[in-house]
C-alpha positions as CSV (number, residue, x, y, z in Angstrom):
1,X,9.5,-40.0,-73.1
2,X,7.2,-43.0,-72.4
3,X,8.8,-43.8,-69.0
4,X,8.2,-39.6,-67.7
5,X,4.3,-40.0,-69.0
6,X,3.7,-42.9,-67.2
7,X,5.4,-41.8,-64.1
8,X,4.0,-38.6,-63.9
9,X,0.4,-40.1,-64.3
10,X,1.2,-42.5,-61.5
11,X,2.2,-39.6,-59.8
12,X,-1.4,-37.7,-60.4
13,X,-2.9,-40.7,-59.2
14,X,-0.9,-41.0,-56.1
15,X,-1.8,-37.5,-55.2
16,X,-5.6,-37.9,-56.1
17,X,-5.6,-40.7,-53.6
18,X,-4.0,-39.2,-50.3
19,X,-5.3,-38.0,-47.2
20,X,-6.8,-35.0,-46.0
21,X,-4.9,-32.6,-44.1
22,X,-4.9,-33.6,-40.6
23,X,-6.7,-30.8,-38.1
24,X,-4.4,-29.4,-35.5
25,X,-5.9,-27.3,-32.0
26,X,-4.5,-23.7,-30.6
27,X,-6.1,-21.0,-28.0
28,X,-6.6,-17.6,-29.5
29,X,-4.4,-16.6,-26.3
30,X,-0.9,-18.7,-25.9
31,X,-1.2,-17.0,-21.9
32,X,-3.7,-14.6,-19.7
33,X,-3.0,-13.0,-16.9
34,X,-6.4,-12.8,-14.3
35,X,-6.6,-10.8,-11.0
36,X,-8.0,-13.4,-8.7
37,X,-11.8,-13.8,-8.4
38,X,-12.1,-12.7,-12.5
39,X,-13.7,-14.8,-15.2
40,X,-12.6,-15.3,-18.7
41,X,-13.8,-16.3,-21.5
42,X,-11.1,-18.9,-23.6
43,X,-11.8,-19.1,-27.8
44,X,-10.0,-22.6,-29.0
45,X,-9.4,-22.7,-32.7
46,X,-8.8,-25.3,-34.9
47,X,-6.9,-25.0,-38.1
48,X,-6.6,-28.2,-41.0
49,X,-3.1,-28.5,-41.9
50,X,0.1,-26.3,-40.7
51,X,-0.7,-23.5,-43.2
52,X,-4.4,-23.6,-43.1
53,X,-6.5,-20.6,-41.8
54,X,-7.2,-21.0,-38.3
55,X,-11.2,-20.5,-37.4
56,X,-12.9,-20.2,-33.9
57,X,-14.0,-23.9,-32.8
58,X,-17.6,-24.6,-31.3
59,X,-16.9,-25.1,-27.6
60,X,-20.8,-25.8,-27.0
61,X,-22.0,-27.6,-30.3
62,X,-18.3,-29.6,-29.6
63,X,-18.7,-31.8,-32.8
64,X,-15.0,-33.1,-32.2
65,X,-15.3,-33.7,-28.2
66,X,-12.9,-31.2,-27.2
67,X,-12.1,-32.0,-23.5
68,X,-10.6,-28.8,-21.5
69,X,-8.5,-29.4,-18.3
70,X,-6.6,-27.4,-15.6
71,X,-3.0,-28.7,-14.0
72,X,-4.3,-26.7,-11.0
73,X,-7.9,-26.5,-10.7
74,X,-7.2,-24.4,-7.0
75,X,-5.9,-21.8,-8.7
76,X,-7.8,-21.3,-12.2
77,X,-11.6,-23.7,-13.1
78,X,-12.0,-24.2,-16.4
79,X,-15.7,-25.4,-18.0
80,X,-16.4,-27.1,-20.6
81,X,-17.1,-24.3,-22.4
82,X,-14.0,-22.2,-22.3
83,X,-14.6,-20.3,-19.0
84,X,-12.4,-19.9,-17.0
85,X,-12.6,-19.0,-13.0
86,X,-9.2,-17.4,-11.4
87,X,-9.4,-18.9,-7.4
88,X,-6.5,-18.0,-6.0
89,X,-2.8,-16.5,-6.4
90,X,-0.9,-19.2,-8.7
91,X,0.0,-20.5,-12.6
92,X,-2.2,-23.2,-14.0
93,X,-2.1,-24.8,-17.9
94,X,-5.4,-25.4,-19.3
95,X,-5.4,-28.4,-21.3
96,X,-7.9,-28.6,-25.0
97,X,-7.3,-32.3,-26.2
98,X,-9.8,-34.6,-28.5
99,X,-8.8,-38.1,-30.2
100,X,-7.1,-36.8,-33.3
101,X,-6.6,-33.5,-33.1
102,X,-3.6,-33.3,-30.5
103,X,-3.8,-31.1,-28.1
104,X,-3.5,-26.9,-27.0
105,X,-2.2,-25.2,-24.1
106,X,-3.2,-22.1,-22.5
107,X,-0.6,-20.8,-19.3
108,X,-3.1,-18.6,-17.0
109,X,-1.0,-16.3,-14.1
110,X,-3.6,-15.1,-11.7
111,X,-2.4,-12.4,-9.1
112,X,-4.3,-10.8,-6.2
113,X,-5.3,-7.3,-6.4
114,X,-3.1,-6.8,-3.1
115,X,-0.4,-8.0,-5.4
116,X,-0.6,-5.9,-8.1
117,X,-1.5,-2.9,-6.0
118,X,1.5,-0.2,-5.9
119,X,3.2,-0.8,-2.3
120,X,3.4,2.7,-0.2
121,X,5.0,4.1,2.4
122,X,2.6,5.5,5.1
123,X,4.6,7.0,8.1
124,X,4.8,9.5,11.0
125,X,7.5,11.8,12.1
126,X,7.7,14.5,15.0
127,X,9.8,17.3,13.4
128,X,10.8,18.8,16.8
129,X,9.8,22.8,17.0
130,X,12.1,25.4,15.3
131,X,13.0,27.6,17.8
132,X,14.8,25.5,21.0
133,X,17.8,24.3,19.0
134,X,21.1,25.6,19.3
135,X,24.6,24.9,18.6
136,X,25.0,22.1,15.7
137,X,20.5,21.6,16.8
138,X,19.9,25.0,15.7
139,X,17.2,25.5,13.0
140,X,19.5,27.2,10.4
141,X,21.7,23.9,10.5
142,X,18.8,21.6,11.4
143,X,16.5,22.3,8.5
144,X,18.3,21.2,5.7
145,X,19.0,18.0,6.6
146,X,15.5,17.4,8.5
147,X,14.1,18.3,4.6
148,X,16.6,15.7,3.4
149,X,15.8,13.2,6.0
150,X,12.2,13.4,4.5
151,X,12.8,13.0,0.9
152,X,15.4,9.8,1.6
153,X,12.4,8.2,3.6
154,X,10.5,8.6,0.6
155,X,6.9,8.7,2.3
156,X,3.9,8.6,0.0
157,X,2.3,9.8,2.9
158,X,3.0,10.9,6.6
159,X,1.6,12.9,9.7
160,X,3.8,15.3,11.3
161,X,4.1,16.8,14.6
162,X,5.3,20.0,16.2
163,X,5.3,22.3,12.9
164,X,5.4,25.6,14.6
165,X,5.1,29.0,12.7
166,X,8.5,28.7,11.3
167,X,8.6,24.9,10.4
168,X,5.0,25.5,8.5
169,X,6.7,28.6,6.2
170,X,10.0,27.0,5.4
171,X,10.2,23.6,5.2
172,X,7.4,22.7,2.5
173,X,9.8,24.5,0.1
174,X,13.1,23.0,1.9
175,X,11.8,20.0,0.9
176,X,10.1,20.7,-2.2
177,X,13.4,21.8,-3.4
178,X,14.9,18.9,-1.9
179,X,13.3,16.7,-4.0
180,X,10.3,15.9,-2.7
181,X,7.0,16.2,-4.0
182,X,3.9,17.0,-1.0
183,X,0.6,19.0,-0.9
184,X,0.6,20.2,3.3
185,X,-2.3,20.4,5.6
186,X,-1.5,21.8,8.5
187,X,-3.9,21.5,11.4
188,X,-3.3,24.5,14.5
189,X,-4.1,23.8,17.9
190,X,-4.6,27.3,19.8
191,X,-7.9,28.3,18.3
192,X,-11.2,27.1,16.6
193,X,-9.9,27.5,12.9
194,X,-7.4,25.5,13.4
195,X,-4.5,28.4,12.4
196,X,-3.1,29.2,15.5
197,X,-0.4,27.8,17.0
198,X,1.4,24.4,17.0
199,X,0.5,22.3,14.2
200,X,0.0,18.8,13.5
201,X,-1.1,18.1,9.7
202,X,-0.5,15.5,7.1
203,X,1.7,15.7,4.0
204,X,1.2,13.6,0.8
205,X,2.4,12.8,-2.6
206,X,-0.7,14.7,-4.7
207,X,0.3,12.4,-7.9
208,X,-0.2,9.4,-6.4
209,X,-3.5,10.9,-4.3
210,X,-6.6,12.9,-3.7
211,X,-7.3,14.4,-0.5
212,X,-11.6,14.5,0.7
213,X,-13.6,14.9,3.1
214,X,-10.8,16.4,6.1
215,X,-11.9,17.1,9.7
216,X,-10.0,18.0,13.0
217,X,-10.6,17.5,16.6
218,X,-9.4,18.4,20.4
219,X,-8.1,15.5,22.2
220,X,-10.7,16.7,24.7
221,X,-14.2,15.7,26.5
222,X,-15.4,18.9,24.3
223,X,-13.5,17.5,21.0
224,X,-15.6,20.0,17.9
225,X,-14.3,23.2,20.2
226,X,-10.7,24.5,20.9
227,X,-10.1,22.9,24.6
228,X,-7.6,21.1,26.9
229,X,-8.3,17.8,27.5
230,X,-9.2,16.7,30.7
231,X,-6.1,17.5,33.6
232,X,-4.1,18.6,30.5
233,X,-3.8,22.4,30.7
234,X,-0.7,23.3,29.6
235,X,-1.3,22.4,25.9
236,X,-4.1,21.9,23.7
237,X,-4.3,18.8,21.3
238,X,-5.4,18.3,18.4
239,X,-6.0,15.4,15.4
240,X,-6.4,15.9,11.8
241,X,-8.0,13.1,9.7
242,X,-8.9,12.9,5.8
243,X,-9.8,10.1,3.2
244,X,-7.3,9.4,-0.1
245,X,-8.1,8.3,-3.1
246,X,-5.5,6.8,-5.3
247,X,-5.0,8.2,-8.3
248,X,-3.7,4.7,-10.0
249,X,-6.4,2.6,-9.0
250,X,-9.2,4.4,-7.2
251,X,-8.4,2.8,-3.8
252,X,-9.4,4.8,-1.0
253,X,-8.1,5.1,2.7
254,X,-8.5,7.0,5.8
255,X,-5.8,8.4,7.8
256,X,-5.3,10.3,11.3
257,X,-2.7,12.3,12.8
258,X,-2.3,13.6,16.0
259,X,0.2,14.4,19.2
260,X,-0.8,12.7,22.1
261,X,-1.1,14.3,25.5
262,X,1.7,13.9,28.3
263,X,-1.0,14.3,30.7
264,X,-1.6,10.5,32.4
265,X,-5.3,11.0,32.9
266,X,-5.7,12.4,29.3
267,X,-4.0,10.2,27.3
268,X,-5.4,7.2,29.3
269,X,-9.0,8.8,28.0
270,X,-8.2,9.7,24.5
271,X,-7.9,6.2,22.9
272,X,-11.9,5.6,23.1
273,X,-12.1,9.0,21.5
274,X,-10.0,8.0,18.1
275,X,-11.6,5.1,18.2
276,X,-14.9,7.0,18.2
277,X,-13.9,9.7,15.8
278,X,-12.3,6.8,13.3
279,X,-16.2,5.3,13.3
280,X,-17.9,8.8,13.2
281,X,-15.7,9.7,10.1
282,X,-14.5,6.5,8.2
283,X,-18.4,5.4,7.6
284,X,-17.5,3.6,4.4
285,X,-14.7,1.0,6.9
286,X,-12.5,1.4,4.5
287,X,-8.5,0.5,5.3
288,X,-7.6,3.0,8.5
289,X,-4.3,4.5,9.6
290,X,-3.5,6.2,13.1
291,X,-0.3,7.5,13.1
292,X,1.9,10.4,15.7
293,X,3.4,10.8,18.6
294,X,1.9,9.3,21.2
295,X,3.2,10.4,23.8
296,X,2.7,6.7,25.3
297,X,4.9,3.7,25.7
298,X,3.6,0.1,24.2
299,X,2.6,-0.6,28.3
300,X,0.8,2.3,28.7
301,X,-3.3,2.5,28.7
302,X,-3.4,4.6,25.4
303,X,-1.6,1.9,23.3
304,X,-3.8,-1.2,25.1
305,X,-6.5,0.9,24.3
306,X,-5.3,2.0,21.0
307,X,-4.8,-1.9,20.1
308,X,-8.2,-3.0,20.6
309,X,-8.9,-1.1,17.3
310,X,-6.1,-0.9,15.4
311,X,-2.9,-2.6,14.9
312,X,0.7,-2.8,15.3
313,X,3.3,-3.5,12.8
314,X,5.9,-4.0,15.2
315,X,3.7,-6.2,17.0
316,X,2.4,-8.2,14.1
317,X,4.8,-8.6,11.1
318,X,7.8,-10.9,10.7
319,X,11.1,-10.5,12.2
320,X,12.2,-10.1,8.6
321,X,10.0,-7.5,7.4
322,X,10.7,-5.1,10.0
323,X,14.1,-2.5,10.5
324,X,15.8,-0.3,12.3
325,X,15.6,-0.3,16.6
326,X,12.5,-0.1,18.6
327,X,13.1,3.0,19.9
328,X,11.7,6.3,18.2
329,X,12.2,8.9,21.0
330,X,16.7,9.8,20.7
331,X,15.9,13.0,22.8
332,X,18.8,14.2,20.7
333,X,21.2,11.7,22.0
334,X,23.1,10.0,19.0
335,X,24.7,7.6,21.5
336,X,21.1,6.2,23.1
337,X,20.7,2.6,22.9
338,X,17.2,3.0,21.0
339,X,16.4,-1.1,20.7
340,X,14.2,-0.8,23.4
341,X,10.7,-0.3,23.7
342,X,11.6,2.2,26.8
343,X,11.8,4.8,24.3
344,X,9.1,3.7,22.0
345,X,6.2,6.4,21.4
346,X,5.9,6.8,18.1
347,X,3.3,4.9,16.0
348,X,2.0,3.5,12.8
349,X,-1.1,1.8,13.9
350,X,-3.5,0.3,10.9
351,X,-6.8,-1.3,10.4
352,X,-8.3,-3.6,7.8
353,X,-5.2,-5.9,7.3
354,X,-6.4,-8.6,4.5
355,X,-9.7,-6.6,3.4
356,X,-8.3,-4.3,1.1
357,X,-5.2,-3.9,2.8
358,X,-1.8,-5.7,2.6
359,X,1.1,-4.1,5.4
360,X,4.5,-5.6,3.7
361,X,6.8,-3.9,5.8
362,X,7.9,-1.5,8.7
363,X,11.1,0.7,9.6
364,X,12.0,3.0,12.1
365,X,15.2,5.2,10.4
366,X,18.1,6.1,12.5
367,X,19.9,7.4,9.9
368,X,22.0,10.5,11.4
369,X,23.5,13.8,9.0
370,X,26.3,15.9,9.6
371,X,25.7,19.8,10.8
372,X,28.9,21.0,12.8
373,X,28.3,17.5,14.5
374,X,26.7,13.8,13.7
375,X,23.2,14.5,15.3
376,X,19.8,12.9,14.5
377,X,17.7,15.3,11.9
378,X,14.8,15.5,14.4
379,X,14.5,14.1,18.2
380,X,12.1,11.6,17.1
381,X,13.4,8.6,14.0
382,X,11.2,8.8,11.2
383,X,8.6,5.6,10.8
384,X,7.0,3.9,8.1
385,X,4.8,0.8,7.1
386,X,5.2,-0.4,3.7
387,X,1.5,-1.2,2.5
388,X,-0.4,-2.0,-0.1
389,X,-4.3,-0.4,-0.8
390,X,-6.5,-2.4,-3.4
């Protein structure tokens, strides 16, 4: 009994005599994630033994002298009070150390707001007028799978060309039914109301986007009235434009579509006027689109014209983020060669690349459906650019 008393008060003595707790370091936040150009403010805690209460640590007062590092001080700053500055796309550890106390890690992901943006298609496709098909081209064949053909392309948005009477009363529903999901503007181009006649228009996903402030114009000398333009008198022409808003993020665009004259003097005039009618109506130079038919081949005056202002995915992207043949115009021939720019007249022409607006991709679809016979849904291929609007 003597032996336990005097161990057990060597024991209390032992334990009277040892050392505090040591004090260990820890973020508040083990990661953060930072669109590039934010700020955020770090909280380092410090807690006195594994099981002691953690409490917020004085950055500013520092009574420990707390240093704070970053592995990659390109990518994310740190000061020396905790704040940190996200510079560019990248990972970075932020480093809390002081003699004694160990050290914490923070991992901080910053991403670009073109990153994170939602990527959409943005395209153009001539739909080819109703009423001259026949045999496995006519409509009541065609239209089934020229709705299909729009859904599998997926646009978020696209302008559209030759929607005649018939085309403008069926195939919203064809494709609604189909699958897809568009609000349709359809813009006329035999009177001053723009509801007579062939259309062009623009179709659009309406839960991904808003539609504002539309206009419309003759491709003409006398654009703001219902005219031909210039030697062009066998048909008028016409563009519709609008600004978007997306819905997700608030992101707004302006887009064009239009059918361009087959007149030479005409269309080798009309390029300074969407380049005029793009300033008069996109005031706030946000990201631009000009999309259509053409009517004009990547040699021709409209597109040099065209490409002093906007620009060209074909011309500008990567070998590997582009698909499909050059080509656009099949003229209903599934055995044209279309990897050529001879039959190139179709565009997707943008503006604002890199200042709130990242193009990822581009595709012209040759993908042909079965009527009585393999044929092409349209005598244009459907295009697209993959972009994204931030």
């Amino acid at each position: 009994m003597k032996k336990i008393l005097v161990f057990a008060l060597a024991l209390a003595a032992l334990m009277g005599c040892s050392k505090p707790e040591p004090y260990y370091l820890s973020f508040s936040e083990s990661s953060v994630n930072l669109v590039k150009g934010d700020t955020h403010q770090l909280t380092l805690m410090i807690q006195q033994g594994l099981m002691g209460e953690k409490t917020a640590y004085d950055l500013v007062a520092n009574p420990q002298k707390v240093t704070l590092t970053s592995a990659f001080p390109g990518v994310v700053t740190v000061d020396s009070n905790g704040l940190l500055k996200a510079n560019k796309s990248g990972s970075s550890i932020i480093t809390a150390s002081a003699e004694g106390l160990g050290s914490a890690k923070c991992q901080v992901n910053v991403k670009s707001a073109a990153e994170l943006a939602e990527e959409l298609k943005i395209g153009s496709y001539n739909l080819w007028v109703s009423g001259t098909g026949t045999d496995e081209w006519a409509w009541s064949l065609r239209k089934p799978i020229l709705a299909q053909s729009i859904v599998e392309n997926g646009f978020d948005i696209f302008g559209f060309q030759e929607a005649e009477a018939t085309i403008r009363s069926q195939l919203p529903a064809l494709v609604k039914n189909a699958g897809g999901n568009y609000e349709w503007w359809f813009v006329c181009r035999d009177n001053q109301a723009a509801t007579s006649g062939e259309a062009v228009g623009i179709a659009y996903n309406p839960d991904k986007m808003t539609i504002s402030d539309k206009h419309y114009f003759w491709l003409s000398e006398t654009p703001d009235e219902m005219s031909y333009g210039w030697t062009e008198t066998k048909y008028h022409r016409v563009a519709a434009c609008a600004t978007f808003t997306l819905k997700s993020t608030g992101a707004k665009f302006f887009f064009m579509a239009t059918h361009g004259p087959l007149d030479d003097t005409a269309s080798a005039n009309v390029g300074d006027l969407f380049i005029a009618r793009e300033k008069l109506y996109n005031t706030e130079k946000l990201p631009s689109f000009l999309v259509g038919d053409m009517n004009a081949h990547p040699t021709d005056a409209l597109y040099v014209s065209l490409s002093t202002w906007w620009k060209d995915p074909v011309k500008e992207l990567a070998s590997d983020k582009k698909s499909g043949p050059l080509g656009t115009f099949n003229g209903h021939n599934i055995n044209r060669s279309m990897n050529t720019d001879n039959y190139r007249i179709d565009y997707v022409f943008y503006r604002g690349d890199g200042n709130h607006l990242y193009v990822t991709g581009y595709r012209c679809n040759d993908t042909k459906y079965q009527t009585t016979a393999t044929i092409y849904p349209s005598d244009h291929l459907p295009i697209y650019i993959t972009a994204k609007i931030y």
